[in-house]
N, C-alpha and C positions, 0 to 999 in steps of 0.2 A: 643412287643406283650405281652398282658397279656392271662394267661389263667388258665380258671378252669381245673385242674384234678380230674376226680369223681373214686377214684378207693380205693376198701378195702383190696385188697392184698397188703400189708405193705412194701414188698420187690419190687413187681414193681412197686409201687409208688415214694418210692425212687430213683430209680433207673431213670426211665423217668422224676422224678423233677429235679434231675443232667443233666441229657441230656438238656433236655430243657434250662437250667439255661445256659449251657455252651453253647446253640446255643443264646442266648442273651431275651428269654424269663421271661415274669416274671410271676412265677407259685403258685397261691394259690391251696392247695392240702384238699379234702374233700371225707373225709373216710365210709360216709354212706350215704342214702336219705335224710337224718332230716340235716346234713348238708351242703349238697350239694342245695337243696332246701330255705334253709339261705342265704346260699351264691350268689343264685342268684337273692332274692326280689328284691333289687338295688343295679344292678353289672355295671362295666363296662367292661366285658371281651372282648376279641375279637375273642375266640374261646373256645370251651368247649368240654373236652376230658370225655367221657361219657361210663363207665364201663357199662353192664345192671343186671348183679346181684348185688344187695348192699344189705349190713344190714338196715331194717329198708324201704322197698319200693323197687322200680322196678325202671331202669333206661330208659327205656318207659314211666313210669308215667310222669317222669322228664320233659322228652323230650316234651311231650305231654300237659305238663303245659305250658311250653315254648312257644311253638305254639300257644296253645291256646289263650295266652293273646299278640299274632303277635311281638314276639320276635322273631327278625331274626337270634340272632348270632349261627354263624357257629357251628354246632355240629359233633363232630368226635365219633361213636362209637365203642369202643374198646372192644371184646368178647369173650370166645372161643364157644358163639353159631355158627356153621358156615353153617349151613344147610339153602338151599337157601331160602326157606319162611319165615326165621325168617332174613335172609336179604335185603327181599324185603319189611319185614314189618314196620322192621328199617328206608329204606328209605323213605316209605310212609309215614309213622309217621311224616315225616320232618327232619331227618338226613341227614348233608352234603356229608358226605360219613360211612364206613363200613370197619373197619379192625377187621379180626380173628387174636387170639392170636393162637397160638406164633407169633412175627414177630419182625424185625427187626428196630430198632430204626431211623434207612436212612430213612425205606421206611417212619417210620410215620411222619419224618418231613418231608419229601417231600411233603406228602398229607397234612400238615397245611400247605404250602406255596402254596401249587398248591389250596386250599379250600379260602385260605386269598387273594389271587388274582382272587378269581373268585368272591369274597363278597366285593372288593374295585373294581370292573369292569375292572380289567388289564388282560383280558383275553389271551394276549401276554404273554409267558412267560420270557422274556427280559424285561430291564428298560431301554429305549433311552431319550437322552437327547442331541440332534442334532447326534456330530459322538462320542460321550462316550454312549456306551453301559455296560448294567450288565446284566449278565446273572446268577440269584441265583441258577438254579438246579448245576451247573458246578462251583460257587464262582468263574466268569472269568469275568475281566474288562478289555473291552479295548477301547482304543481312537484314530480315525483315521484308522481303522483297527489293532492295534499295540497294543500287549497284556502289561500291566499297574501291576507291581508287588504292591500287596499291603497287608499287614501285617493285621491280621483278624482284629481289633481294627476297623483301617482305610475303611475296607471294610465295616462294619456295620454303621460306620460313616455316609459311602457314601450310604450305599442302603437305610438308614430310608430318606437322604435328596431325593433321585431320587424319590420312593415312593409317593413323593408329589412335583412334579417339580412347580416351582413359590410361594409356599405356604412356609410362615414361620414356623418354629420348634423352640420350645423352649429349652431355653438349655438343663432344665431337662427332657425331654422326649427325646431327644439326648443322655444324659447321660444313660437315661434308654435304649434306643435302642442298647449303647454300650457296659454298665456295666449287661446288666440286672438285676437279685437280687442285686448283689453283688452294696457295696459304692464304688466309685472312690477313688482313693488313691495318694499321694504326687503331684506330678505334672503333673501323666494321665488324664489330664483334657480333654474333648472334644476338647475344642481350640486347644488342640497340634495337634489332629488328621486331623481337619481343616486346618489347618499348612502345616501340613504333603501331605494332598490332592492338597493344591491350589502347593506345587512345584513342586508335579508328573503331576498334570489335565490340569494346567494353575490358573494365580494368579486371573481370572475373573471368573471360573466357581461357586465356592460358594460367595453369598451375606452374608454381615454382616448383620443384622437387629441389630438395634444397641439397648440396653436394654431389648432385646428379646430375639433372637437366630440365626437362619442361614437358608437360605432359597438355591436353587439350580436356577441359571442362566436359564433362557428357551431361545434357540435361538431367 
């Protein structure tokens, strides 16, 4: 997942670009309207974490550009306005959801997962793919009924493939779903994690696409 971070407090910006980075996001970070506004002429984000006070503009304006020119991506507002008409105005404006600061960094990734499976139509909160289930609020795989120990690497391996059952993935969008920012190093290649999956899932469940990358078995 990529995402913009729109936020000018220098400390929780940092702070939630680690979080994020270490849940397997990849986080471009922008510190005022002018450029945050940059950033999203021609973006490809897949969600946009949206402060509403910035230097240099209003984080409403933002929003409201957004919309206006029927840009759908996901917007998460982050604030400590927390009085209820400036959260309803929020959502009206076209905001996916509305978190007040203070808060905790579980809940906010929770609501990018539960906001990114409502804007890719997996309104389930589970990923099934016959009797292999993933359940990302809980990081719990299991197959057959029968809980599937799997190393966080391996787990993100598997959930960007489920994400899109029968459709190919490239290796490096693989790479990225598993490294996030971070580059792959010595021999943590996605393949091994591949590897690693087909001896726990069975040796059928993931497809080679051969020059491309690796696709998920559909019953």
């Amino acid at each position: 997942m990529r995402i913009l971070l729109v936020e000018d407090d220098a400390m929780l910006a940092d702070a939630l670009e680690v979080a994020l980075r270490r849940d397997g996001a990849r986080v471009d970070v922008a510190r005022d309207a002018g450029a945050a506004q940059l950033a999203l002429v021609d973006h490809d984000f897949e969600t946009i974490l949206l402060d509403l006070g910035l230097p240099g503009g209003s984080g409403m304006a933002i929003l409201a550009q957004l919309r206006s020119r029927y840009d759908a991506t996901p917007v998460i507002i982050m604030t400590a306005r927390d009085r209820l008409s400036e959260r309803i105005a929020g959502l009206d404006a076209g905001a996916d959801d509305y978190l007040v600061k203070p808060f905790q960094v579980d809940e906010l990734l929770a609501r990018l997962r539960a906001v990114n499976r409502r804007s890719k139509g997996q309104v389930a909160p589970v990923l099934k793919c016959g009797t292999l289930v993933v359940d990302p609020a809980n990081y719990q795989v299991t197959l057959d009924g029968e809980t599937v120990a799997l190393s966080s690497l391996e787990y993100r391996t598997l959930q960007a493939l489920m994400e899109r059952p029968g459709r190919a993935l490239s290796r490096s969008a693989l790479e990225q779903a598993v490294y996030g920012g971070s580059a792959a190093t010595g021999s943590n290649t996605v393949a091994v994690y591949v590897h690693q999956l087909r001896k726990k899932l069975g040796d059928d469940c993931i497809e080679t696409v051969h020059g491309f990358g690796y696709r998920m078995r559909t019953p």
